[in-house]
Backbone as CSV, one residue per row, in Angstrom:
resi,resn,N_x,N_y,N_z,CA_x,CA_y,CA_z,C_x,C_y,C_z
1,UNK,-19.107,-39.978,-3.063,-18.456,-38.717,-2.680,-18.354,-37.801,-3.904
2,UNK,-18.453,-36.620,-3.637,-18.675,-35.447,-5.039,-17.309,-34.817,-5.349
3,UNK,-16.499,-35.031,-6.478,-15.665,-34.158,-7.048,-15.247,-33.484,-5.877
4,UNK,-15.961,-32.302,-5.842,-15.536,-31.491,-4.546,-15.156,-31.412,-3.709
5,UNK,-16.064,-32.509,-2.649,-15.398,-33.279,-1.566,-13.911,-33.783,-1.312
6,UNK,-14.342,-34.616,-2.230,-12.883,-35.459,-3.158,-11.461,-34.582,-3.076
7,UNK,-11.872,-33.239,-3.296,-10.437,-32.424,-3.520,-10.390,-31.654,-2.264
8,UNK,-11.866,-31.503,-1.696,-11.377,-30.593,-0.439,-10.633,-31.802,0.383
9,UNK,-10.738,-32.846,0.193,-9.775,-33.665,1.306,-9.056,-33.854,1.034
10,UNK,-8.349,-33.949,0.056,-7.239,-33.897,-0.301,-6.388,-33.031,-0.040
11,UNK,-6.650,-32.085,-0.832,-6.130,-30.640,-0.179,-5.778,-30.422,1.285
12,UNK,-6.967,-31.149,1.878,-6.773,-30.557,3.758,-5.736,-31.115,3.965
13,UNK,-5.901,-32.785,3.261,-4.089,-34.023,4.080,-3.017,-33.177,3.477
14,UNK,-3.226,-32.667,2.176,-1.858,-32.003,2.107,-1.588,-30.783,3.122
15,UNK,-2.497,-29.567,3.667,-2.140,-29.068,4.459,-1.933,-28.810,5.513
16,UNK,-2.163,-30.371,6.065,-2.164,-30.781,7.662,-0.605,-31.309,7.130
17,UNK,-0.138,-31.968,6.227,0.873,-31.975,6.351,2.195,-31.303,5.877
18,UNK,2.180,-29.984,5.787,2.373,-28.900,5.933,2.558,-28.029,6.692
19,UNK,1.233,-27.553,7.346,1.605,-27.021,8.614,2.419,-28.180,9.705
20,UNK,2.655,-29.036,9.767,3.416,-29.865,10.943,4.885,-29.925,10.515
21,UNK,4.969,-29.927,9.507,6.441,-29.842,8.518,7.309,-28.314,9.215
22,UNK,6.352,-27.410,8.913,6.362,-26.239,9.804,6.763,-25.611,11.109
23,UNK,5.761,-26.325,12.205,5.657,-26.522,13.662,6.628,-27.666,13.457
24,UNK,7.309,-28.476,13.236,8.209,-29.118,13.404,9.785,-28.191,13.204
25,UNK,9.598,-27.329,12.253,10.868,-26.446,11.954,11.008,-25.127,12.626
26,UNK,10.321,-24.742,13.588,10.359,-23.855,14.432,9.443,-23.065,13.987
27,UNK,8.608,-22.932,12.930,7.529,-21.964,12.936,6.342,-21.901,14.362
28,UNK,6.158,-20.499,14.175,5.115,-20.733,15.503,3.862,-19.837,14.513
29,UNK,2.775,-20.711,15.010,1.452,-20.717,14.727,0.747,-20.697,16.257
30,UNK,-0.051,-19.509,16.369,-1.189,-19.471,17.664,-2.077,-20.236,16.962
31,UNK,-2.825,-20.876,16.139,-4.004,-21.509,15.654,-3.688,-21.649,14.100
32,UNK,-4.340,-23.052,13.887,-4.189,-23.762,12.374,-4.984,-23.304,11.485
33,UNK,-5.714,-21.560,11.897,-6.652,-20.917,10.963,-6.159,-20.439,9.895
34,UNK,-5.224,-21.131,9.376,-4.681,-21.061,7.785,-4.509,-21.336,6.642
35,UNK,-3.840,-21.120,5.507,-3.745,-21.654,4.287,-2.485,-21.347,3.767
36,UNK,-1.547,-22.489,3.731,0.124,-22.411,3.547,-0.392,-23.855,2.547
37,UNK,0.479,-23.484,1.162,0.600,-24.050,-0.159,2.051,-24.732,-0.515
38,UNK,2.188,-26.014,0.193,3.197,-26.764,0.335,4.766,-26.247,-0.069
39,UNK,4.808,-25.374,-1.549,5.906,-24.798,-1.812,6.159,-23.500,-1.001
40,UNK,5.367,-23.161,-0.137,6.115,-21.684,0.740,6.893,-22.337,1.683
41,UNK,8.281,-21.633,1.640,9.396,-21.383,2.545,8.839,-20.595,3.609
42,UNK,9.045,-20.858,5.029,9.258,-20.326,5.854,10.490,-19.928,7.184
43,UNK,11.054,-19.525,7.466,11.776,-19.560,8.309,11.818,-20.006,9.923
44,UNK,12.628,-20.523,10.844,12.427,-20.543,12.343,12.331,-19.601,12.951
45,UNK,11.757,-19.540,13.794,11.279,-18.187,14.729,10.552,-17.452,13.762
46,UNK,9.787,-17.404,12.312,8.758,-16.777,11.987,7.509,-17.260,12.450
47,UNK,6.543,-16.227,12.794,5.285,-16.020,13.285,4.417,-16.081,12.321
48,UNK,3.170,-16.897,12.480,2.245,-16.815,11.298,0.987,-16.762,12.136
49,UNK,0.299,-15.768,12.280,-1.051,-15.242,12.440,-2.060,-15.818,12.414
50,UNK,-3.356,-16.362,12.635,-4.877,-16.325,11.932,-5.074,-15.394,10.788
51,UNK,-5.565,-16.460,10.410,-6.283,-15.631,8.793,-5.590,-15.245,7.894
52,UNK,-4.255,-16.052,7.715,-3.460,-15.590,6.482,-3.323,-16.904,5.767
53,UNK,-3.153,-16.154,4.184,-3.505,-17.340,3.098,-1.798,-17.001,2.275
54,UNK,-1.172,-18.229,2.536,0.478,-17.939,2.081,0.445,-18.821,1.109
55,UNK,0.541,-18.571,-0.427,0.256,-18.958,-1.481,1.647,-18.920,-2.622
56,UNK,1.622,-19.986,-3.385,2.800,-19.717,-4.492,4.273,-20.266,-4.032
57,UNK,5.327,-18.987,-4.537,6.162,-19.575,-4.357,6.923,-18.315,-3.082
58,UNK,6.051,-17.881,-2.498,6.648,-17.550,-1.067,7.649,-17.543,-0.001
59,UNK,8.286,-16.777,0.373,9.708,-16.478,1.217,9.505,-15.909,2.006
60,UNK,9.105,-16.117,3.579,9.622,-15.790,4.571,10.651,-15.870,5.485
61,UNK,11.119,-14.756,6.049,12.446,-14.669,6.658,12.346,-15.171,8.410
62,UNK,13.177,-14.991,9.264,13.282,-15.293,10.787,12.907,-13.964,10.620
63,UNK,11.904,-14.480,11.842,11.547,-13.541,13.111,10.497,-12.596,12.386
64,UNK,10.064,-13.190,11.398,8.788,-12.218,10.882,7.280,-12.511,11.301
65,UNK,6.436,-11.742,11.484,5.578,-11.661,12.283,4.016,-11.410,10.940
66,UNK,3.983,-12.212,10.452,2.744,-12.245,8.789,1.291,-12.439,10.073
67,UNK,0.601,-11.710,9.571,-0.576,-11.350,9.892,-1.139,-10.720,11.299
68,UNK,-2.563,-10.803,11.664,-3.378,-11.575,10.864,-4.405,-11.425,9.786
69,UNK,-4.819,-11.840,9.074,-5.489,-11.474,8.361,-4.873,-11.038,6.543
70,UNK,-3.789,-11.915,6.353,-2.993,-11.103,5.686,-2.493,-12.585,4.570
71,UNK,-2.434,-12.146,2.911,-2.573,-12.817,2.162,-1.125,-12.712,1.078
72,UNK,-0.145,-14.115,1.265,1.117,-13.522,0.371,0.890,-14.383,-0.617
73,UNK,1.467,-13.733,-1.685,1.653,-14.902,-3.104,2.475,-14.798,-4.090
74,UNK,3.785,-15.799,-3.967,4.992,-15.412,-4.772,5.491,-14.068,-4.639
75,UNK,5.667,-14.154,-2.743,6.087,-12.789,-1.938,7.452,-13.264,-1.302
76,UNK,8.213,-12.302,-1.414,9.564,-13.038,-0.826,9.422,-11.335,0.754
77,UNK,9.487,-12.031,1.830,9.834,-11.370,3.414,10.770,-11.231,3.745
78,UNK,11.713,-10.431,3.580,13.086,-10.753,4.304,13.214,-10.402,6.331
79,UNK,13.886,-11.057,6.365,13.721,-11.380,8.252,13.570,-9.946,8.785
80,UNK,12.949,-10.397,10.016,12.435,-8.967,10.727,11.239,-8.152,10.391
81,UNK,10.663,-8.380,9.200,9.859,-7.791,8.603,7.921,-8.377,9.623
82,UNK,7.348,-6.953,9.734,5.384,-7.727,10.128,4.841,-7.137,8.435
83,UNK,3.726,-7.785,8.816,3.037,-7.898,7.316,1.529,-8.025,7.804
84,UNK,0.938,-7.023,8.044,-0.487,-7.056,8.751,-1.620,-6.758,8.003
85,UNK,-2.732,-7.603,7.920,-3.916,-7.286,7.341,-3.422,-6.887,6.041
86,UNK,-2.711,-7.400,5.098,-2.329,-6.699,3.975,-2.526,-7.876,2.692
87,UNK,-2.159,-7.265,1.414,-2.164,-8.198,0.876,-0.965,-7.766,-0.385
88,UNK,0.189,-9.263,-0.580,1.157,-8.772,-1.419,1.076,-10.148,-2.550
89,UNK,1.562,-9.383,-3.694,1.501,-10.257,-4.962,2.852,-10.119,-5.704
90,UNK,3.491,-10.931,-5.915,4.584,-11.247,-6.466,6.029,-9.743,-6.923
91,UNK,5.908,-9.512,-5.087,6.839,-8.483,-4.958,8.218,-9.210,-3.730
92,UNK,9.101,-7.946,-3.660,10.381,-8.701,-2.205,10.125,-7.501,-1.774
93,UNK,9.970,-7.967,0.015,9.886,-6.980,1.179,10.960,-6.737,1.460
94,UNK,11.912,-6.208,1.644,13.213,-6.557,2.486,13.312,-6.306,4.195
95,UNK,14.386,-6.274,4.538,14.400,-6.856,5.625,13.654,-5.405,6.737
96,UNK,13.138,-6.319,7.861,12.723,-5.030,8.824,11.985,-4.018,8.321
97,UNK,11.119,-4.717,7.210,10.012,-3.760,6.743,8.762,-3.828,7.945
98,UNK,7.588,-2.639,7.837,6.773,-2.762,8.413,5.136,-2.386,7.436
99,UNK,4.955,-3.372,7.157,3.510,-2.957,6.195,2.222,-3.428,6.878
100,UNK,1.355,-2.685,6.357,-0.388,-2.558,7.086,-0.363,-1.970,8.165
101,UNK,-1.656,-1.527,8.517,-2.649,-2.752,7.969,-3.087,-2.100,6.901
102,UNK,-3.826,-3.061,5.694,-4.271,-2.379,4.848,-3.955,-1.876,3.535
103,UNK,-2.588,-2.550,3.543,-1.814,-2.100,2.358,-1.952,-3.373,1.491
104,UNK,-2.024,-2.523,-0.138,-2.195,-3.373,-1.016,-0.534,-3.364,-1.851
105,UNK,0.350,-4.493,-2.379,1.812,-4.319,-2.749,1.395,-5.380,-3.935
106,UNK,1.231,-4.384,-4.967,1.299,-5.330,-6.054,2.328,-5.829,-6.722
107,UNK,2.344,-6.222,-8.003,3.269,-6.900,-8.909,4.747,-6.045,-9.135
108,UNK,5.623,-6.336,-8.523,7.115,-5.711,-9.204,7.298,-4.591,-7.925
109,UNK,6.235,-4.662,-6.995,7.332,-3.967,-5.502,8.727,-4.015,-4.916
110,UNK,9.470,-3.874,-4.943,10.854,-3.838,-4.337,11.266,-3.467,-3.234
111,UNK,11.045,-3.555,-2.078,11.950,-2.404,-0.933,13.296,-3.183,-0.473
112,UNK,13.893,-1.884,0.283,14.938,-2.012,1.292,14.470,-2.229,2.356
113,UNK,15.966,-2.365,3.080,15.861,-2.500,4.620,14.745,-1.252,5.523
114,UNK,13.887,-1.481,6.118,13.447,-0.313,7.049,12.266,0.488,6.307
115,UNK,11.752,-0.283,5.365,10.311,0.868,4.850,9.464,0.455,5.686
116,UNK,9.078,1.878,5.526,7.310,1.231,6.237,6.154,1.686,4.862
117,UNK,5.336,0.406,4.720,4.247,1.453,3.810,2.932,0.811,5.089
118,UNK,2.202,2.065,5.094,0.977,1.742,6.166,-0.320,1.639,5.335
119,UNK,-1.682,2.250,6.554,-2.364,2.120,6.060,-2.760,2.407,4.753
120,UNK,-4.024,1.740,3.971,-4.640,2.233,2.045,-3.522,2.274,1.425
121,UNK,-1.898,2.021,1.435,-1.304,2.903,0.565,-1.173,1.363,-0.666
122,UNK,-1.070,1.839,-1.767,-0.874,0.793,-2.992,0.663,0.725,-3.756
123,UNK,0.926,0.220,-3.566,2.128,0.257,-4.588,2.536,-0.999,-5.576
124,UNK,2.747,-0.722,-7.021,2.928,-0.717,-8.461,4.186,-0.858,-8.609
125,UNK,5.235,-1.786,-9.258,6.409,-1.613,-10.176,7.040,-0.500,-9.862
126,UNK,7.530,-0.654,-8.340,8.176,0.414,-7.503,8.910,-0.005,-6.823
127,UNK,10.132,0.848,-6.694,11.359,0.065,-6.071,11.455,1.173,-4.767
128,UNK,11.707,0.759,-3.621,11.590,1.719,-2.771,13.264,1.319,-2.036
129,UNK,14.349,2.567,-1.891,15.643,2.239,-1.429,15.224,2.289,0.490
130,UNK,16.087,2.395,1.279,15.849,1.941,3.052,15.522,3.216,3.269
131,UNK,14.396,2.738,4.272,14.077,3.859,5.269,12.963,4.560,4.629
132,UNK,12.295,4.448,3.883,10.966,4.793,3.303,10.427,5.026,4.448
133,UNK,9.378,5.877,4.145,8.220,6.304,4.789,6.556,6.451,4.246
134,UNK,5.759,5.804,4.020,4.783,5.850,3.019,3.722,6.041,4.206
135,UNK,3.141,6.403,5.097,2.437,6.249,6.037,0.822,5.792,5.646
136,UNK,0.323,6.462,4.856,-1.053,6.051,5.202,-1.771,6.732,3.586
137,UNK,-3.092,6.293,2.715,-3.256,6.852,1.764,-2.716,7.386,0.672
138,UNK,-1.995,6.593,-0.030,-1.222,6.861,-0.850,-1.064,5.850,-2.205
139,UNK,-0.871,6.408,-3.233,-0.304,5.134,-4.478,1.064,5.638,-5.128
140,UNK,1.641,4.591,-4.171,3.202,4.803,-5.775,3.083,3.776,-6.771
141,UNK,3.056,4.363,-8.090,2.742,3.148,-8.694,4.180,3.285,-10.005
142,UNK,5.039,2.775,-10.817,6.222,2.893,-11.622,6.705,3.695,-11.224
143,UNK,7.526,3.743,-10.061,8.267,4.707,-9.254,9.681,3.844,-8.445
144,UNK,11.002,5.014,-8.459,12.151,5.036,-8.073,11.898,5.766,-6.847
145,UNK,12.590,5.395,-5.939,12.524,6.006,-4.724,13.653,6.298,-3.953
146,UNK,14.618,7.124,-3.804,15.504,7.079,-3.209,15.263,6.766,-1.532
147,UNK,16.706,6.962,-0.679,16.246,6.439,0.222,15.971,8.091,1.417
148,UNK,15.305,6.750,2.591,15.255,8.048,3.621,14.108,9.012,3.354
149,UNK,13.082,8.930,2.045,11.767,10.053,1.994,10.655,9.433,2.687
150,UNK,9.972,10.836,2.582,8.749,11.442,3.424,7.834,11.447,2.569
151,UNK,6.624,10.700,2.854,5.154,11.062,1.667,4.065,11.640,2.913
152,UNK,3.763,12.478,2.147,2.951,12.924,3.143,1.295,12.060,2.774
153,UNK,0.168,11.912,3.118,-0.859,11.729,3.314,-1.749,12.011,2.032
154,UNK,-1.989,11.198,1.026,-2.710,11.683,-0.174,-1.591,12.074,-1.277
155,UNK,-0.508,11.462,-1.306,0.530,10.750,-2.238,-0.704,10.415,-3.720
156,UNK,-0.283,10.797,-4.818,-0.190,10.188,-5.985,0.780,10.217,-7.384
157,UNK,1.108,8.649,-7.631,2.227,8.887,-8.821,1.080,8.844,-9.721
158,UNK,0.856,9.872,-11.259,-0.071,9.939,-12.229,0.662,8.988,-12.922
159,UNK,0.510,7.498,-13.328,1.558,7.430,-14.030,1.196,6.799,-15.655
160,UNK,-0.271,7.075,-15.606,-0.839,6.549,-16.718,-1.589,7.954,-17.528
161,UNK,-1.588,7.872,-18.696,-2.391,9.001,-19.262,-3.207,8.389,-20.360
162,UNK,-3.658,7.010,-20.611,-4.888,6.594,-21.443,-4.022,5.686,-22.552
163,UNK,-2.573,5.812,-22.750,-2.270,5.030,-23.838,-0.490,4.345,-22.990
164,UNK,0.120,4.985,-21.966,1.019,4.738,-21.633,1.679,4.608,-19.938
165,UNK,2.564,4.064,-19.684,2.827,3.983,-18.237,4.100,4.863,-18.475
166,UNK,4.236,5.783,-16.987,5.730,6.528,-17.269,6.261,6.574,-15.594
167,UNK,7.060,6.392,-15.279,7.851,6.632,-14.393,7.937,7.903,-13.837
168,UNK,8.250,8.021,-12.167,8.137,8.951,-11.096,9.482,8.738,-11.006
169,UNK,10.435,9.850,-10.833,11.849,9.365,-10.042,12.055,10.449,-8.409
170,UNK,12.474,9.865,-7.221,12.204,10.440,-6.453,13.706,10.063,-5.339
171,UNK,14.555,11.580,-5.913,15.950,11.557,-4.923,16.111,11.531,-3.618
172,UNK,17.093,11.041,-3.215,17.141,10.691,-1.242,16.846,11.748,-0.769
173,UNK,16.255,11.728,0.963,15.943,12.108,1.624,14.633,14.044,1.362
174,UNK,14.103,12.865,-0.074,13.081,14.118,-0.884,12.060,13.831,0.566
175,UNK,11.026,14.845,0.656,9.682,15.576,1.188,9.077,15.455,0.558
176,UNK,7.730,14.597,0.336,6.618,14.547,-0.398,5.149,15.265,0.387
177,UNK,5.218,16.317,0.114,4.037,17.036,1.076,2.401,16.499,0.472
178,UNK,1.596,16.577,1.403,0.077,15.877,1.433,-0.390,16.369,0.476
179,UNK,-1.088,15.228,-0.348,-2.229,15.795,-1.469,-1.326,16.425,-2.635
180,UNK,0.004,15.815,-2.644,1.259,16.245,-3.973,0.860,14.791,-4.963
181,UNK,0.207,15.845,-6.442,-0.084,14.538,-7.502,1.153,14.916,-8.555
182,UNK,1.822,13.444,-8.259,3.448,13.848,-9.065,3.161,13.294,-10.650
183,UNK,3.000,14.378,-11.929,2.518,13.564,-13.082,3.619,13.574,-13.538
184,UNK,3.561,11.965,-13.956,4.867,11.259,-14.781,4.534,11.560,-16.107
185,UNK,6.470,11.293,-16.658,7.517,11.388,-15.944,7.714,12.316,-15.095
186,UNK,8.438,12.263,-14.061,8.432,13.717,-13.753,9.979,13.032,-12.322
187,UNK,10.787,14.217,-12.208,11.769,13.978,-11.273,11.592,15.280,-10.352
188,UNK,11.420,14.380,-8.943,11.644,15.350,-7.740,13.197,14.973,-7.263
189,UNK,13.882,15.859,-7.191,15.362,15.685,-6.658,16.101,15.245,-5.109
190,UNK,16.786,14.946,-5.449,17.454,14.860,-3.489,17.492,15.714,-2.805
191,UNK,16.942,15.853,-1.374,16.761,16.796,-0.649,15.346,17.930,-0.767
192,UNK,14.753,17.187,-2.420,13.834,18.453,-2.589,12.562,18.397,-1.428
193,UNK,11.674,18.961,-1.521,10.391,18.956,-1.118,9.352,19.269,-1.967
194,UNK,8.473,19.128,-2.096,6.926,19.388,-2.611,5.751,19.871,-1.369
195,UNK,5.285,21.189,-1.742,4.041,21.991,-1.227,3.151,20.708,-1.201
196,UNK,2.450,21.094,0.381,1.038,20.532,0.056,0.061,20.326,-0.806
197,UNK,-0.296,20.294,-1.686,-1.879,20.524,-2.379,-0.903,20.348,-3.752
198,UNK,0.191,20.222,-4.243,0.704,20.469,-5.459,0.474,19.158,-6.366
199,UNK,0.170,19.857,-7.443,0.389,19.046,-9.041,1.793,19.545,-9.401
200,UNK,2.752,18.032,-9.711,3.852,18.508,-9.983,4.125,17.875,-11.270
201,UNK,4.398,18.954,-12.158,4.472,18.257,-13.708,5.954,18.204,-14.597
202,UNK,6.743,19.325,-13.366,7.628,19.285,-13.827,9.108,19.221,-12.999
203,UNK,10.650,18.749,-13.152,11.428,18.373,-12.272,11.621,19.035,-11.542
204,UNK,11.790,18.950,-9.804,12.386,19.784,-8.948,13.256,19.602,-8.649
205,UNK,14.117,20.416,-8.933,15.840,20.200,-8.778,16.123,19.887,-7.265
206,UNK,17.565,19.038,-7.114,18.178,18.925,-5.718,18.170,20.144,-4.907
207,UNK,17.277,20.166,-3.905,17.462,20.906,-2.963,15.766,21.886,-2.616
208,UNK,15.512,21.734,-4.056,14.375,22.565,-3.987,12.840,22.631,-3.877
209,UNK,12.110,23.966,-4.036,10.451,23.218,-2.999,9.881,23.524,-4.252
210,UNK,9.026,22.310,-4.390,8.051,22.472,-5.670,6.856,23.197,-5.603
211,UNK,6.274,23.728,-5.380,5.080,24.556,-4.946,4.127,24.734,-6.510
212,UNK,3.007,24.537,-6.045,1.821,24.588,-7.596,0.378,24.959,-6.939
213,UNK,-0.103,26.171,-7.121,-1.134,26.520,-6.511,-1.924,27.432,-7.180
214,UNK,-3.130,27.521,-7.052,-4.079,28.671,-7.490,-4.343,29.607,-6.266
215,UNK,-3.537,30.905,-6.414,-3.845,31.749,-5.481,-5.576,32.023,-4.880
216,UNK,-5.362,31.486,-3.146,-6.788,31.361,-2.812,-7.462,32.845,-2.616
217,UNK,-8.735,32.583,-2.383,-9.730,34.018,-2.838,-10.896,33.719,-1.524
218,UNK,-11.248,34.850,-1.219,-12.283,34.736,-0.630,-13.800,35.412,-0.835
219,UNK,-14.446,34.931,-1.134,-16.018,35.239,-1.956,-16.741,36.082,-0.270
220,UNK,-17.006,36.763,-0.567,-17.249,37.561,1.150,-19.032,37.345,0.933
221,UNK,-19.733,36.664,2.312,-21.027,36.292,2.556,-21.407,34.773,1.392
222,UNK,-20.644,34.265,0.515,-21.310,33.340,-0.540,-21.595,32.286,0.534
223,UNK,-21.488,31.630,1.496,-21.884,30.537,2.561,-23.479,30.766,2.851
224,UNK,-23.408,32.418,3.132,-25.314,32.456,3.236,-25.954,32.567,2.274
225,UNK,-25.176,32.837,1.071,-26.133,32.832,0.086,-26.595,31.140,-0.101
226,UNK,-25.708,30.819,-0.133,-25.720,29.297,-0.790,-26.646,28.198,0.378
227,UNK,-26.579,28.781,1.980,-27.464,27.938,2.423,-28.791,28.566,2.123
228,UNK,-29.191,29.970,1.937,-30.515,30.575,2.109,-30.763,29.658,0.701
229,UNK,-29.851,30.010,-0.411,-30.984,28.968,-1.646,-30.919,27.602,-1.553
230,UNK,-30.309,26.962,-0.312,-30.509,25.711,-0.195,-31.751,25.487,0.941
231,UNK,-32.234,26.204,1.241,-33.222,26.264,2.579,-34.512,26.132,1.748
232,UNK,-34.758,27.261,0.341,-35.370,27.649,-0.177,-36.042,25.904,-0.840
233,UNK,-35.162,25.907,-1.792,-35.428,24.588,-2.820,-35.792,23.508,-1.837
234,UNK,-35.507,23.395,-0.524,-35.772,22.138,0.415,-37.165,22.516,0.543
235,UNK,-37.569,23.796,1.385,-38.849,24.047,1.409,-39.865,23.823,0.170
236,UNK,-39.422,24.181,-0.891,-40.128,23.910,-2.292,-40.344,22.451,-2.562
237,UNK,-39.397,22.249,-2.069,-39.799,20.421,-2.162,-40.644,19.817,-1.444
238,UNK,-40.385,20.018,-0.155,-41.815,19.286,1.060,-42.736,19.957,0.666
239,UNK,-42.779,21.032,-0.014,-44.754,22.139,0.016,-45.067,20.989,-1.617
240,UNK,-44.353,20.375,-2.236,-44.536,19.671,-3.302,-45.390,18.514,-2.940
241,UNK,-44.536,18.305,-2.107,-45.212,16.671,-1.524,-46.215,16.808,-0.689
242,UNK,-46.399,17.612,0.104,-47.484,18.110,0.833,-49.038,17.999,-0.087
243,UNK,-48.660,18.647,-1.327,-49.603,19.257,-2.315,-50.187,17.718,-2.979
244,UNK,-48.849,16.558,-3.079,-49.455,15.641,-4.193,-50.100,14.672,-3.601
């Protein structure tokens, strides 16, 4: 028998006896298409999916609903919380969170009760207070979050500039409008909001709208110019090949 062998069976008796340790304690499993690493905690009445790989030193809560498709490791779940198609690394969900699909939660994540982070969004050494809203496309990465905000769609914390990491701070029930790149440090206040399309470099006080824009312009006919010399150079090209 080869080394290999040798350990993949091993490995399997340990996680056949594991998962039954499990299904004996009220976990429910639809199918044994998994990978649970003898030291993860799980709770009764938590749900565990197909296709999730629960690794380390892992904490799931009651009544949480992990996958499928979805990979924890030295992740603590607090109860109530789904965890879909995602993948988390040595962060705490808290309770009645809702993440994925698709979300990546790296090292030093924090939330409260009631966030949701959804689809693409990434988050970094970020503490998020209850009731977050992160919906879809987004990176918070060394960021404070008060509670109760709004990110709109194309969220970014800048929080690196080539030699250093700096912190985002972001007051309760702030408005993060779409395609707002917040460069750290930088403080958006409670209650504030941020314009769509904005680079925000500098603090927006409680209450107020950050707005950062290049007044738009309109170039009158440049669309036909720009397809007629794109028509042009295409034609120049096939009479090329034609020729060689």
């Amino acid at each position: 028998m080869s080394e290999a062998k040798a350990k993949y069976l091993a490995a399997k008796a340990a996680f056949e006896e594991t998962f039954e340790k499990h299904l004996q304690n009220g976990v429910e499993f639809i199918s044994d298409q998994v990978f649970i690493d003898p030291e993860v905690e799980i709770a009764p009445g938590a749900v565990i999916l197909p296709g999730c790989i629960l690794r380390g030193k892992t904490v799931i809560g009651a009544n949480c609903v992990i996958g499928p498709n979805t990979l924890l490791e030295n992740t603590i779940v607090e109860a109530g919380s789904t965890v879909n198609a995602s993948q988390c690394y040595d962060s705490h969900l808290g309770p009645n969170n809702k993440i994925g699909p698709f979300t990546h939660v790296r090292t030093g994540t924090v939330t409260d009760e009631g966030v949701h982070l959804g689809a693409y969004v990434e988050t970094k050494n970020a503490n998020f207070a209850e009731g977050n809203t992160v919906s879809h496309l987004t990176y918070i990465g060394d960021a404070d979050v008060g509670k109760y905000c709004n990110f709109g769609c194309g969220t970014v914390t800048c929080n690196y500039d080539g030699e250093g990491k700096y912190r985002t701070t972001i007051g309760d029930y702030a408005f993060i409008g779409c395609n707002t790149n917040l460069v750290a440090p930088v403080k958006v206040g409670s209650r504030a909001f941020t314009a769509a399309g904005s680079t925000i470099g500098h603090d927006v006080p409680d209450g107020a709208l950050g707005i950062e824009r290049a007044k738009q312009a309109e170039v009158a006919a440049w669309g036909a110019k720009k397809l007629e010399k794109y028509v042009a150079k295409k034609q120049k090209l096939e009479a090329e090949k034609k020729n060689d």
